[in-house]
VODO-156333 format. One line per 8 residues: number of its first residue (from 1); for each residue x, y, z of C-alpha. Coordinates in nm, 2 decimals, decimal comma, padded with zeros to 4 digits. Example, Ala and Ser with C-alpha at 12.3 -4.5 7.8 and 13.67 -1.06 7.14 Angstrom:
1	01,23 -00,45 00,78; 01,37 -00,11 00,71
//
This chain:
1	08,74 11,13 10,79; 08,89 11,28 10,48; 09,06 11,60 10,47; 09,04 11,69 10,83; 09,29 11,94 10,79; 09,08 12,15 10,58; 08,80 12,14 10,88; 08,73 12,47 11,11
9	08,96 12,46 11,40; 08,80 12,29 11,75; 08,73 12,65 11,95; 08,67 12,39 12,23; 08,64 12,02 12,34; 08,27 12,06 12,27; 08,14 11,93 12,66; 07,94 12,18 12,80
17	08,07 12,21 13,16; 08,01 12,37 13,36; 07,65 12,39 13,25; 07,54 12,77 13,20; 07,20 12,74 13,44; 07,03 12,92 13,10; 07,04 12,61 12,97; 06,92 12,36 13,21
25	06,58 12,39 13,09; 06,65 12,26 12,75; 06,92 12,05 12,91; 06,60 11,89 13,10; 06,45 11,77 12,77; 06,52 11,48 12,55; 06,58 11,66 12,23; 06,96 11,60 12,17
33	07,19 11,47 11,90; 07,55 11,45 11,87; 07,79 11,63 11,55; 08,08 11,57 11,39; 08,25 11,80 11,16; 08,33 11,64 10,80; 08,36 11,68 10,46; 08,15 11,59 10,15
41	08,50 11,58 09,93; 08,83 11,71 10,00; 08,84 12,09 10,08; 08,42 12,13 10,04; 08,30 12,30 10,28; 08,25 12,12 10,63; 07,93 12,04 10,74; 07,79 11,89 11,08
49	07,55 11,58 11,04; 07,38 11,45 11,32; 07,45 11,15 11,49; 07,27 10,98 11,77; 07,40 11,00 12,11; 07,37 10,63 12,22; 07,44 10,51 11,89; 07,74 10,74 11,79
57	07,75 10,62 11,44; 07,43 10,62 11,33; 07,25 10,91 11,20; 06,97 11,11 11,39; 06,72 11,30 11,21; 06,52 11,58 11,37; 06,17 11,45 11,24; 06,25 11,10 11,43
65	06,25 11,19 11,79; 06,30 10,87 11,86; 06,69 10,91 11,74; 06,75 11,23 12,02; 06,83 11,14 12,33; 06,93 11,31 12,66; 07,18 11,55 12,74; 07,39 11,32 12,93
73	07,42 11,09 12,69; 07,52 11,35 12,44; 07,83 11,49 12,67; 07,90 11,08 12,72; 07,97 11,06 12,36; 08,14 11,39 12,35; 08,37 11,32 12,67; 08,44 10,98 12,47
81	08,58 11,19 12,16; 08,31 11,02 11,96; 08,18 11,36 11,86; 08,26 11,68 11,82; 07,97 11,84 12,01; 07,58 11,85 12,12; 07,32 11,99 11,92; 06,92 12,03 11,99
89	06,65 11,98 11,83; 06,38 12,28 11,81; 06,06 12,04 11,67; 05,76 12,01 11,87; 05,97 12,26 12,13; 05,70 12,59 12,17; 05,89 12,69 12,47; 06,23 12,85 12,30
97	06,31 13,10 11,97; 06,67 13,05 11,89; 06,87 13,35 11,69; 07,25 13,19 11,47; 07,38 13,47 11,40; 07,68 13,38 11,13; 07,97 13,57 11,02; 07,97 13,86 11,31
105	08,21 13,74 11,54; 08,64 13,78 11,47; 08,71 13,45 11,60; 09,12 13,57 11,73; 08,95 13,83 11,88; 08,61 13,82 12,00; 08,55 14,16 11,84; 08,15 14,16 11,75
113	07,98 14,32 11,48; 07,80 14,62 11,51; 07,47 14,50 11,48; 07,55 14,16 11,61; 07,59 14,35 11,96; 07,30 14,60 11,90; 07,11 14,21 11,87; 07,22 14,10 12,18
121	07,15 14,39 12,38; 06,79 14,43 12,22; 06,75 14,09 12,30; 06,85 14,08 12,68; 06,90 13,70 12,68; 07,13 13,42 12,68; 07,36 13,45 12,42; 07,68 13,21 12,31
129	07,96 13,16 12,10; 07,87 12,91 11,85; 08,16 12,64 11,79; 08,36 12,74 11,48; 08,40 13,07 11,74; 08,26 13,32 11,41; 07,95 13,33 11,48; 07,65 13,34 11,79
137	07,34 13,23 11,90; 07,08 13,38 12,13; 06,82 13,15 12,27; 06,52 13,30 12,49; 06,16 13,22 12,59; 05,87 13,20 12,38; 05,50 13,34 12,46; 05,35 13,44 12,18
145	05,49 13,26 11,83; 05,23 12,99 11,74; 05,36 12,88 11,43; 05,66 12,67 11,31; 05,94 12,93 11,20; 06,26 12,90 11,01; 06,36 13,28 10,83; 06,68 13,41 10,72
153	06,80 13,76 10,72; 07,08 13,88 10,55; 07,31 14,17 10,73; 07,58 14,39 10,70; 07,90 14,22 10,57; 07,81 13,90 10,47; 07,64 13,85 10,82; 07,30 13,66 10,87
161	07,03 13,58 11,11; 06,82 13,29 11,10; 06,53 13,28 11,32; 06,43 12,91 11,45; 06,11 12,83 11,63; 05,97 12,50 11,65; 06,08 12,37 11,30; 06,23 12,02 11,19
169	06,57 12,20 11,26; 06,88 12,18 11,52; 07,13 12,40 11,60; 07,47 12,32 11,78; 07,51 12,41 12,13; 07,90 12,53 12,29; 07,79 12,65 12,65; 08,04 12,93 12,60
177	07,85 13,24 12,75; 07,90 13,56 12,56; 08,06 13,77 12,81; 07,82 14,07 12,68; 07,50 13,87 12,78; 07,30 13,77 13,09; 07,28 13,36 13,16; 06,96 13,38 13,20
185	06,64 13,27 12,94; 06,43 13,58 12,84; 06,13 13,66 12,63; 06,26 13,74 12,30; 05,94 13,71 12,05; 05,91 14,06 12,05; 06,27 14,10 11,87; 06,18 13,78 11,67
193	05,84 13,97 11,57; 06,06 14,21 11,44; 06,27 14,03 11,23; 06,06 13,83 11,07; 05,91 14,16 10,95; 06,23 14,28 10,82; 06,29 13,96 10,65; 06,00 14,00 10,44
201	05,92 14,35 10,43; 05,64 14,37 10,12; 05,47 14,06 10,25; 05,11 14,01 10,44; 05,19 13,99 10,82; 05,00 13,71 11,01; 04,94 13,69 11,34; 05,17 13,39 11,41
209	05,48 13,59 11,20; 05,41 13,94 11,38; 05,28 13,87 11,68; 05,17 14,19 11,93; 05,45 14,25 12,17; 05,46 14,09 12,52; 05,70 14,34 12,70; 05,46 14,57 12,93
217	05,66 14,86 12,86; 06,03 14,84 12,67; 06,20 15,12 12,67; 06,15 15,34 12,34; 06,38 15,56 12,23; 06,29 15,92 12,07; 06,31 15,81 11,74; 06,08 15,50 11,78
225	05,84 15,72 11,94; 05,79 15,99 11,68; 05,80 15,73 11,45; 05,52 15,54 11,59; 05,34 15,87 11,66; 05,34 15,92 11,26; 05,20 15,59 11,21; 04,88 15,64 11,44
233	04,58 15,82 11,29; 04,38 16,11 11,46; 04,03 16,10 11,27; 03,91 16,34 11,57; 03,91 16,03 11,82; 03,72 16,07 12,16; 03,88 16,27 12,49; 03,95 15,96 12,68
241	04,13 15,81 12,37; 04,33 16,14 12,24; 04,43 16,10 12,66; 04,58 15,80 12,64; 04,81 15,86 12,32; 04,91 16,15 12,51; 04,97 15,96 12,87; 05,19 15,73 12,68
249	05,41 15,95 12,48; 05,46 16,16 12,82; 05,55 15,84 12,99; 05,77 15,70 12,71; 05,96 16,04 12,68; 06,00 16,09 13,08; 05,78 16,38 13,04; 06,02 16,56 12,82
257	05,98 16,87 12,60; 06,00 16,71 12,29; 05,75 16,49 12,43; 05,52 16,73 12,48; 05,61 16,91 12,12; 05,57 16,55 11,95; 05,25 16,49 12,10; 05,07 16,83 12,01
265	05,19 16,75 11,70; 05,02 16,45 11,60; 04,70 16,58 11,83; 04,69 16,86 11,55; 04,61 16,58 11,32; 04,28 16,63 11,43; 04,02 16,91 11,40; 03,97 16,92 11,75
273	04,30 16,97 11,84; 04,39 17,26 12,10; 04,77 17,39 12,22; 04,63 17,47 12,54; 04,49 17,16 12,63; 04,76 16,93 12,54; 04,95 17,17 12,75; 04,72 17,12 13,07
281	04,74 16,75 13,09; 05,15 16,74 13,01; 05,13 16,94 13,35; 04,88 16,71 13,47; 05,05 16,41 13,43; 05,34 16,56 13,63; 05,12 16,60 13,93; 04,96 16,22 13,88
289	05,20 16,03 13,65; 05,05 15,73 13,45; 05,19 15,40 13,53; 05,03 15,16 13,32; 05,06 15,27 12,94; 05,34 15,38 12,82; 05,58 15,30 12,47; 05,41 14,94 12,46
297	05,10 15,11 12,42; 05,25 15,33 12,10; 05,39 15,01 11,96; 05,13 14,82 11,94; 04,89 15,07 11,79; 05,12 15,19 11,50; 05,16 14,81 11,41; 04,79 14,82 11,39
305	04,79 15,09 11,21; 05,06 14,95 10,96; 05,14 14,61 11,00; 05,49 14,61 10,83; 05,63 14,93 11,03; 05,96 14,83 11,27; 06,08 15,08 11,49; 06,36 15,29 11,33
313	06,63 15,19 11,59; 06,62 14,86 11,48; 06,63 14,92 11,17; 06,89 15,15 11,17; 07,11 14,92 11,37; 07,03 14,60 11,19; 07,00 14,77 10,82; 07,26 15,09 10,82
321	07,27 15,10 10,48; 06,87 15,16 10,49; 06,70 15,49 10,47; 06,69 15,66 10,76; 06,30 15,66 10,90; 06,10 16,02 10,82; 06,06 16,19 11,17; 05,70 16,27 11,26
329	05,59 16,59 11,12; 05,64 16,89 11,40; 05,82 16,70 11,62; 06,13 16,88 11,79; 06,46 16,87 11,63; 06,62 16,70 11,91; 06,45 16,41 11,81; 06,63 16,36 11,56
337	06,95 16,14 11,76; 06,84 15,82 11,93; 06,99 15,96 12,26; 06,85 15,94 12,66; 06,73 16,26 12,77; 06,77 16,32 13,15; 06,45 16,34 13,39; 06,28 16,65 13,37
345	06,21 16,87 13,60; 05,83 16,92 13,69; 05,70 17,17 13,68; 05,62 17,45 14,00; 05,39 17,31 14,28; 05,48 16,93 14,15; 05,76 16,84 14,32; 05,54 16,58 14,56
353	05,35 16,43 14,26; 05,34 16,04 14,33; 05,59 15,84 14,19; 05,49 15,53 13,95; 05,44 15,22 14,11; 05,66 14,96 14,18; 05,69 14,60 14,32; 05,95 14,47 14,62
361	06,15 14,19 14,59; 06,14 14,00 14,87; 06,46 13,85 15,03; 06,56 13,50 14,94; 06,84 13,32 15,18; 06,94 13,09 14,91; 07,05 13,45 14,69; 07,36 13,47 15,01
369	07,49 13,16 14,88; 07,56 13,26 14,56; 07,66 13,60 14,62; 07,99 13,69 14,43; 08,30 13,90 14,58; 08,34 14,23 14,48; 08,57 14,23 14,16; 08,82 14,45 14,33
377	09,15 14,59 14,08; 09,39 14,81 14,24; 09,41 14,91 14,61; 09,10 15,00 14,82; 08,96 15,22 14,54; 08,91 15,05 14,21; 08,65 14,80 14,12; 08,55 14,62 13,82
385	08,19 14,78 13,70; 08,23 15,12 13,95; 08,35 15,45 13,91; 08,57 15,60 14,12; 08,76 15,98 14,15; 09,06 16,10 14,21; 09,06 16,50 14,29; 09,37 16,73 14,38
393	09,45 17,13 14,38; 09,71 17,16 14,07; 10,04 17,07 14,10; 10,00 16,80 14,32; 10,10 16,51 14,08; 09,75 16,38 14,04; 09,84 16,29 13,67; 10,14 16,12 13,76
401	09,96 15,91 14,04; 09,65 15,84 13,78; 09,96 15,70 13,53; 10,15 15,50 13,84; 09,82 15,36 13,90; 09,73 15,25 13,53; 10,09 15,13 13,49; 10,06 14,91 13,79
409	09,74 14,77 13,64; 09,88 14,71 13,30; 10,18 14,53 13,48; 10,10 14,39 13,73; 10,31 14,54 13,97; 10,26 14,79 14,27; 10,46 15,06 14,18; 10,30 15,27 14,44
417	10,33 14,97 14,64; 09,92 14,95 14,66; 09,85 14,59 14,58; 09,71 14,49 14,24; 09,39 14,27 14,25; 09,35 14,22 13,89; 09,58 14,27 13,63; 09,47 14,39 13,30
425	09,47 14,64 13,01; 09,49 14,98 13,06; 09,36 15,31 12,89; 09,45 15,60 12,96; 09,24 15,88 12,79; 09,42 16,23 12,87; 09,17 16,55 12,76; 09,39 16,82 12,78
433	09,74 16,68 12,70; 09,86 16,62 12,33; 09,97 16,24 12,28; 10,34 16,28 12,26; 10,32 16,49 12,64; 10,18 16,13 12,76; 10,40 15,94 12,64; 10,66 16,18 12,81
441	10,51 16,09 13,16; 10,51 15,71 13,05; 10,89 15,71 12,96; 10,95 15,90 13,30; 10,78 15,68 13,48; 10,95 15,38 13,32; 11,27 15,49 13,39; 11,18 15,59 13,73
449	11,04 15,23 13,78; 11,35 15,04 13,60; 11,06 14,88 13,38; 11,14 14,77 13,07; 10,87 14,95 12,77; 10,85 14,64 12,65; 10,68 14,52 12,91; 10,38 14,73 12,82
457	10,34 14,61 12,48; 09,98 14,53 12,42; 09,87 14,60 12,78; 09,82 14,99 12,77; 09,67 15,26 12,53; 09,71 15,61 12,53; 09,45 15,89 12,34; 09,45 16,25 12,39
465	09,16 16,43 12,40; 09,33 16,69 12,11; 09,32 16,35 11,91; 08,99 16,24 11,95; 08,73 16,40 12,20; 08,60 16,21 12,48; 08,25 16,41 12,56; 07,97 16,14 12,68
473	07,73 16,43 12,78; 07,62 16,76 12,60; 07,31 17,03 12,65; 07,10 17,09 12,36; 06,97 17,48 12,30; 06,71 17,47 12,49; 06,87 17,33 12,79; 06,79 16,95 12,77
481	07,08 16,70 12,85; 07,18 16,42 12,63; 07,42 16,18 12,60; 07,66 16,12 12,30; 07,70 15,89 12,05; 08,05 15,82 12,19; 07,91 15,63 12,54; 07,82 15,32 12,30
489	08,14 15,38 12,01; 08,34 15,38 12,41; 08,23 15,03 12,55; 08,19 14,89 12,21; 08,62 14,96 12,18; 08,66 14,87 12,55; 08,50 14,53 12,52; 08,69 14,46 12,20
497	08,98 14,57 12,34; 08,89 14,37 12,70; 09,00 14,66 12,86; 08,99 14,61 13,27; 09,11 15,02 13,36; 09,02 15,34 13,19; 09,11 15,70 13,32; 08,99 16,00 13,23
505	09,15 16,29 13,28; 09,02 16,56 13,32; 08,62 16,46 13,41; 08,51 16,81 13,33; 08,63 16,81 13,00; 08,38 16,47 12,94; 08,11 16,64 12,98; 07,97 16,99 12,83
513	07,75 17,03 13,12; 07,72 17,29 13,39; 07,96 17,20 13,65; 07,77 17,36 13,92; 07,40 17,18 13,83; 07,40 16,90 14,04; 07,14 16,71 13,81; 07,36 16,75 13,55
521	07,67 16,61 13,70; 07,47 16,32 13,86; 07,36 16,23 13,47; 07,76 16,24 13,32; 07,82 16,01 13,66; 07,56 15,80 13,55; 07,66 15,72 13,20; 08,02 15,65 13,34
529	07,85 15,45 13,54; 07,71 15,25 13,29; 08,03 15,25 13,08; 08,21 15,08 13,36; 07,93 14,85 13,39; 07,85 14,75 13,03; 08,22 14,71 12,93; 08,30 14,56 13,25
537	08,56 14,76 13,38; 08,70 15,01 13,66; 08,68 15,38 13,55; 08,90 15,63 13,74; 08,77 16,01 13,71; 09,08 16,31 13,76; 08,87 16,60 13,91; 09,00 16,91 13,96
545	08,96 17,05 14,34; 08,80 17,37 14,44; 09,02 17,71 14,51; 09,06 17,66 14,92; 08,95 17,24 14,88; 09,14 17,04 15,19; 09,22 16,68 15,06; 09,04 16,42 15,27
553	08,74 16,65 15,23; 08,47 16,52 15,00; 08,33 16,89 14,94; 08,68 16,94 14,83; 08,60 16,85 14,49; 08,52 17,12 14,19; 08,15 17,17 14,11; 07,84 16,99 14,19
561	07,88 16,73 14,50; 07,68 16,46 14,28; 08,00 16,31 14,13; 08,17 16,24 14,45; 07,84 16,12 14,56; 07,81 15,87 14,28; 08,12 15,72 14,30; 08,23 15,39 14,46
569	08,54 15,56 14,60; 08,71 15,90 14,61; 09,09 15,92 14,68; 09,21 16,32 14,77; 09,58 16,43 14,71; 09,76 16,71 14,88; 10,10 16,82 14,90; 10,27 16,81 15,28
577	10,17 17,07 15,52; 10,42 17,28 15,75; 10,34 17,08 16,06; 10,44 16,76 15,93; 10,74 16,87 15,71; 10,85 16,91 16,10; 10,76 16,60 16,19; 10,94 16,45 15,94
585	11,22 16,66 15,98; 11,18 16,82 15,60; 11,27 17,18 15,53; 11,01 17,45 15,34; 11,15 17,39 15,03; 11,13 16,99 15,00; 10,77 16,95 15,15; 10,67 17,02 14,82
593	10,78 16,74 14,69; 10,57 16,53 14,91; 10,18 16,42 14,84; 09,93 16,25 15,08; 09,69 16,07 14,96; 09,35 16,03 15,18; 08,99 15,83 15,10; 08,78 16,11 15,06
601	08,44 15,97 15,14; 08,62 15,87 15,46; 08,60 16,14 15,75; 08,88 15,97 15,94; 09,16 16,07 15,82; 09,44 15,86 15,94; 09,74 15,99 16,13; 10,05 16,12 15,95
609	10,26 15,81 15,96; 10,01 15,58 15,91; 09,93 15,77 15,57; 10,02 15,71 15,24; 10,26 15,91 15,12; 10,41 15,95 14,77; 10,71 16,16 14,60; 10,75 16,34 14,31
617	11,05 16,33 14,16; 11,17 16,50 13,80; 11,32 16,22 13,59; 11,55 16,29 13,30; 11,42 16,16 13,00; 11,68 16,02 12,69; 11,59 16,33 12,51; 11,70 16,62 12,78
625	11,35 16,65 12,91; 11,29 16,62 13,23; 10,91 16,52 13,35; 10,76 16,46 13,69; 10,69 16,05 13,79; 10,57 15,94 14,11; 10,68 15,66 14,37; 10,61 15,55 14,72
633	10,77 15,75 15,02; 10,76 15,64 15,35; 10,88 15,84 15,60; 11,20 15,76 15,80; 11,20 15,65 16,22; 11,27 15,88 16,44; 11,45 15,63 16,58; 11,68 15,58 16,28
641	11,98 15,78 16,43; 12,00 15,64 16,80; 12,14 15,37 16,85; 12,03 15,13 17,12; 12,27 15,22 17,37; 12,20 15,59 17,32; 11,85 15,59 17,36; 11,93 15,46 17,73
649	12,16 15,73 17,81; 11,86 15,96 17,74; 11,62 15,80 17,88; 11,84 15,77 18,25; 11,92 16,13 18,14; 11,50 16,20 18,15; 11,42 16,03 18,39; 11,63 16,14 18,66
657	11,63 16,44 18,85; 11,84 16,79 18,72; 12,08 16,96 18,94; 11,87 17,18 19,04; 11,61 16,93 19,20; 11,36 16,96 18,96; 11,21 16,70 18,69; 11,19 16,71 18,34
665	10,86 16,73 18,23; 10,63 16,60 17,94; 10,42 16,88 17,88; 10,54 17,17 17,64; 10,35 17,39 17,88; 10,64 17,33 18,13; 10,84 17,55 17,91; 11,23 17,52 18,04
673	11,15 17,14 18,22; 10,99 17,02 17,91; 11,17 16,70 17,80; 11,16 16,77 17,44; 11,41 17,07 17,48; 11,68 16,84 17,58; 11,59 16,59 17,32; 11,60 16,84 17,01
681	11,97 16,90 17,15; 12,08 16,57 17,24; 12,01 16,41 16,92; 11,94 16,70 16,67; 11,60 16,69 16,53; 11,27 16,94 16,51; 11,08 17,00 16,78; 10,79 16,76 16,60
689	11,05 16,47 16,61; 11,10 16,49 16,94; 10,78 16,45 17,01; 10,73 16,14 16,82; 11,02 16,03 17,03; 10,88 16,11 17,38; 10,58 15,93 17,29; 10,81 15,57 17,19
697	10,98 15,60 17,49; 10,61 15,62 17,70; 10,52 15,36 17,49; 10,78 15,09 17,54; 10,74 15,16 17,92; 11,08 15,27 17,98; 10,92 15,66 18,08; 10,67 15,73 18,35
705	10,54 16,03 18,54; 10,49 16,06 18,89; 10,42 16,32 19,11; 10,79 16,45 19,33; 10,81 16,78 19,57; 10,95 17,02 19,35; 11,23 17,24 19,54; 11,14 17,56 19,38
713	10,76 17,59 19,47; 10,79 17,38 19,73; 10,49 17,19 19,68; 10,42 16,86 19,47; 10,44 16,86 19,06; 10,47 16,61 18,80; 10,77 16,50 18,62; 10,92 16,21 18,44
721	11,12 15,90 18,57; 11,28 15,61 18,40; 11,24 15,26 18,48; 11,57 15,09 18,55; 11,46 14,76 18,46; 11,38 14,87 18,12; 11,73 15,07 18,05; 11,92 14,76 18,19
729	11,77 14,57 17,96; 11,81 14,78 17,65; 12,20 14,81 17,78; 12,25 14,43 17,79; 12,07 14,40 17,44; 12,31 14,70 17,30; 12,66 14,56 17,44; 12,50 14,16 17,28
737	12,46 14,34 16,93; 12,80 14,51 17,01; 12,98 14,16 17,10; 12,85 13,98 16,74
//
């Protein structure tokens, strides 16, 4: 070939393998050709003629099916380098719509267009990187498209979408699953309905170009409802069928306020029209919900009604530069944003009105075998596509553990020394700090660490909240909660970014919701949830605790328990109480210094030693500031200062009986026998220490009690009494170590 070095760069070695299983129905049918990228002259613009695939240099055509073949002969003469890749033919195929989507994909980065994404999530099928790696394609089902279709669509850009059904066509195939989509073939005539209508816009709609929706009930926002409402006459229709607009706007709008105000206001189309009864059965329907009409039903009728109307979210997403739709006449204000409301509340008396129904899925063994391990990230806590929360009283270092945490992520190191399951990119979104404060904590904990800030470079990001506010969920004035704008800008810039850990700090400054409302906080947890979801990522939550909060204690936490609730984990931090500052043989004024960290859904906490516990030390940064960083502490043996040959002494010393007759004793109740009294002065440690050691020295054996006659009371009592054997032993194993 001539001028190959003009030609797009190979994104791939064109075999498809493994084979996505979306594709193993087309990959089932004979309707496959082979490509190669050349060029008509040098540095024309390349083009991909078909070639058959047992015959590699002969040309196929797409109205002789005798020149496809199958798809193992087409990755035969790929694997053999005698083509650059597979392509399928869509003639006398009714069973699939394909979508190419060109010029909407960064190729170095993966970063997708705006309404290239809004496509793929409207579509909810398979979806792939087509093989110059700038553009996509979505294939799905077919049930309703009769005819033959080939359209194009120009978009934003320079983008386009063609829309291919059944016609003397073929479009290359990669296999390369776009992360954002399901591998799985779904109905998508209902989008390609659509588009075909925005691609010719002035033009007569046939049934075989517009064909009437096959999804039961798809979701509709607010927008598309009061837009289809606007569409749908009212020439003083019959009860039953002034009912049945209503059911389905209450249904498509949860039952919502605005629901209920766009409803009476196209009902007051009509002469008929009453407040008070469109008022009785919006309560109604609370009591006895309707389950089989819903935003389908709205659909369908305003595209009756006019044949060339698209719902405004499409349009607006797919067209920006369009007028925005005209909202129906007296509908609430707050139907203005195409944002999910939260469920209502019904009404009083309706709080045991039947749900809608639903259908079980029954159990399948074969799912077991292809069930996937949880994508864990960092420690027992983090997980790719959960949320989790991290909660402490102030001035327990919670910030600096968040950062440790995100470092060790970015890195790929356990600073913390909590293992790291998946490194990756980390964000780290800070709502009350300005920018240059965070980078203060990072530099501290750099330096703390020894870590190079090189190291970093393209694996973290830091925003401040002062920068660029973070707030996913808001309440309108009359009370109803939305979400933001910001949840899909936020995993639109975490996918492009392929972030893998974001924390937020402070939760409650996410949200402007009543902290206290537990229906509120469970519907900010919920669009978390879907952040980490939809972007694929971990999301950590800093919470603040309540005044009095014990760590370990999930009601610990400020506000409204849903949060907690909805998380997949909860880790609790708390400074070092006075009991085990003794133990450890720390003084008032250094227990401070000193953080626990517990699972706070767990309500086992474990013991003191076998806890994780952290330090906070001030680190002096370059420019005479000194900031808090955070690093692993583990707390010395009591054994440290005796030596092997000393613990014997003690434990002869213990075990055998005082001058005055009498044992020593292991109970503290014994007052002047107790053992730990000679212990403390022996060696030199608290009270708690000496403990710890009586307990060893029980442990290993080398202590007993048993029962003597006690000289001063003259009557039988219990007291302590070495075993020989074991101090020999340790004796012999001190004067060895001694010898070498």
């Amino acid at each position: 070939m001539d001028g190959t070095a003009s030609l797009p760069p190979r994104d791939g070695d064109g075999l498809i393998c493994p084979l996505p299983e979306a594709l193993r129905a087309l990959a089932a049918l004979p309707h496959w050709v082979i490509w190669r990228w050349t060029e008509a002259t040098p540095g024309s613009k390349p083009d991909k003629p078909l070639f058959r695939a047992g015959d590699p240099w002969r040309h196929a055509s797409t109205q002789d099916p005798a020149s496809w073949d199958t798809f193992g002969a087409a990755m035969g003469a790929v694997a053999a380098a005698e083509a650059d890749g597979a392509g399928y033919v869509l003639r006398d195929d009714p069973t699939h719509i394909f979508l190419d989507l060109d010029n909407c994909r960064d190729p170095v980065t993966g970063a997708l267009s705006d309404w290239a994404l809004r496509l793929v999530e409207e579509a909810g099928s398979y979806a792939e990187v087509t093989p110059s790696g700038r553009g996509l394609r979505i294939i799905g089902t077919n049930e309703s498209l009769r005819a033959p279709v080939h359209r194009r669509i120009a978009m934003p850009a320079g983008g386009s979408v063609e829309i291919f059904h059944r016609c003397p066509r073929y479009v290359t195939v990669s296999g390369r699953l776009l992360r954002e989509a399901p591998d799985a073939l779904r109905p998508i005539c209902d989008i390609a309905a659509d588009l075909l209508l925005l691609a010719q816009p002035t033009a007569a709609t046939t049934p075989d170009a517009a064909p009437p929706r096959s999804n039961p009930d798809p979701a509709g926002s607010p927008q598309d409802i009061a837009s289809a409402l606007a569409q749908i006459p009212n020439p003083d229709l019959p009860w039953d069928e002034w009912s049945n607009i209503g059911m389905a706007v209450w249904r498509a709008s949860a039952g919502s306020a605005a629901g209920l105000a766009a409803w009476t206001a196209w009902s007051a189309k009509s002469g008929k029209h009453q407040d008070a009864a469109c008022q009785e059965r919006w309560q109604h329907w609370f009591r006895s919900p309707p389950d089989r009409i819903g935003y389908a039903s709205l659909h369908r009728l305003a595209r009756e009604a006019n044949p060339l109307w698209v719902k405004p979210s499409l349009v607006t997403a797919l067209m920006p530069s369009a007028a925005a739709p005209t909202r129906a006449q007296g509908a609430s204000a707050e139907w203005e944003g195409d944002v999910p409301h939260a469920t209502p509340t019904p009404p009083s008396g309706a709080q045991n009105a039947p749900v809608a129904s639903l259908v079980a899925t029954p159990f399948d063994p074969a799912d077991l075998a292809a069930l996937r391990p949880r994508e864990w990230v960092y420690g027992h806590f983090l997980i790719r596509r959960f949320v989790s929360v991290l909660g402490a009283p102030g001035g327990t270092g919670k910030t600096a553990y968040a950062l440790a945490v995100a470092l060790s992520v970015a890195l790929g190191r356990p600073l913390v020394e909590e293992p790291v399951h998946s490194p990756g990119r980390a964000w780290i979104y800070n709502l009350e700090d300005p920018r240059d404060e965070l980078l203060r904590r990072v530099q501290a904990a750099l330096i703390a660490h020894r870590i190079p800030a090189t190291d970093l470079a393209g694996r973290l990001f830091l925003d401040s909240g002062r920068d660029q506010p973070l707030v996913v969920a808001a309440r309108l004035p009359d009370g109803t909660v939305v979400a933001t704008p910001i949840v899909e800008a936020l995993i639109k810039e975490l996918r492009r970014r392929q972030v893998t850990l974001l924390v937020v700090d402070p939760f409650v400054k996410s949200h402007r919701l009543e902290e206290n409302r537990n229906e509120q906080i469970d519907f900010a947890a919920a669009l978390w949830s879907r952040v980490a979801d939809a972007a694929g990522c971990a999301v950590l939550l800093v919470h603040h605790f309540r005044k009095g909060g014990i760590a370990g204690d999930a009601d610990a936490f400020r506000g409204a328990s849903a949060l907690v609730d909805a998380a997949r984990a909860a880790v609790a931090l708390r400074s070092m109480d006075e009991k085990e500052a003794e133990r450890f043989g720390l003084d008032e004024e250094e227990r401070w210094f000193f953080v626990r960290a517990d699972n706070a859904k767990l309500n086992l906490a474990p013991r003191p030693l076998d806890a994780t516990w952290l330090q906070l030390r001030s680190i002096a940064l370059p420019n005479g500031d000194h900031v808090q960083a955070i690093a692993r502490w583990r707390p010395a043996s009591v054994f440290k200062e005796l030596t092997l040959a000393a613990s014997a002494d003690l434990i002869e010393q213990l075990g055998t009986p005082r001058e005055d007759g009498e044992r020593w004793s292991k109970r503290k109740q014994d007052s002047e026998r107790w053992a730990g009294s000679l212990i403390t002065k022996s060696v030199g440690c608290t009270e708690a220490q000496a403990r710890a050691i009586l307990d060893g020295y029980f442990a290993s054996k080398a202590l007993r009690t048993v029962e003597y006659q006690s000289p001063k009371q003259r009557k039988p009592r219990m007291g302590l009494e070495h075993d020989p054997q074991v101090v020999a032993g340790m004796r012999l194993h001190a004067k060895e170590d001694h010898d070498e």
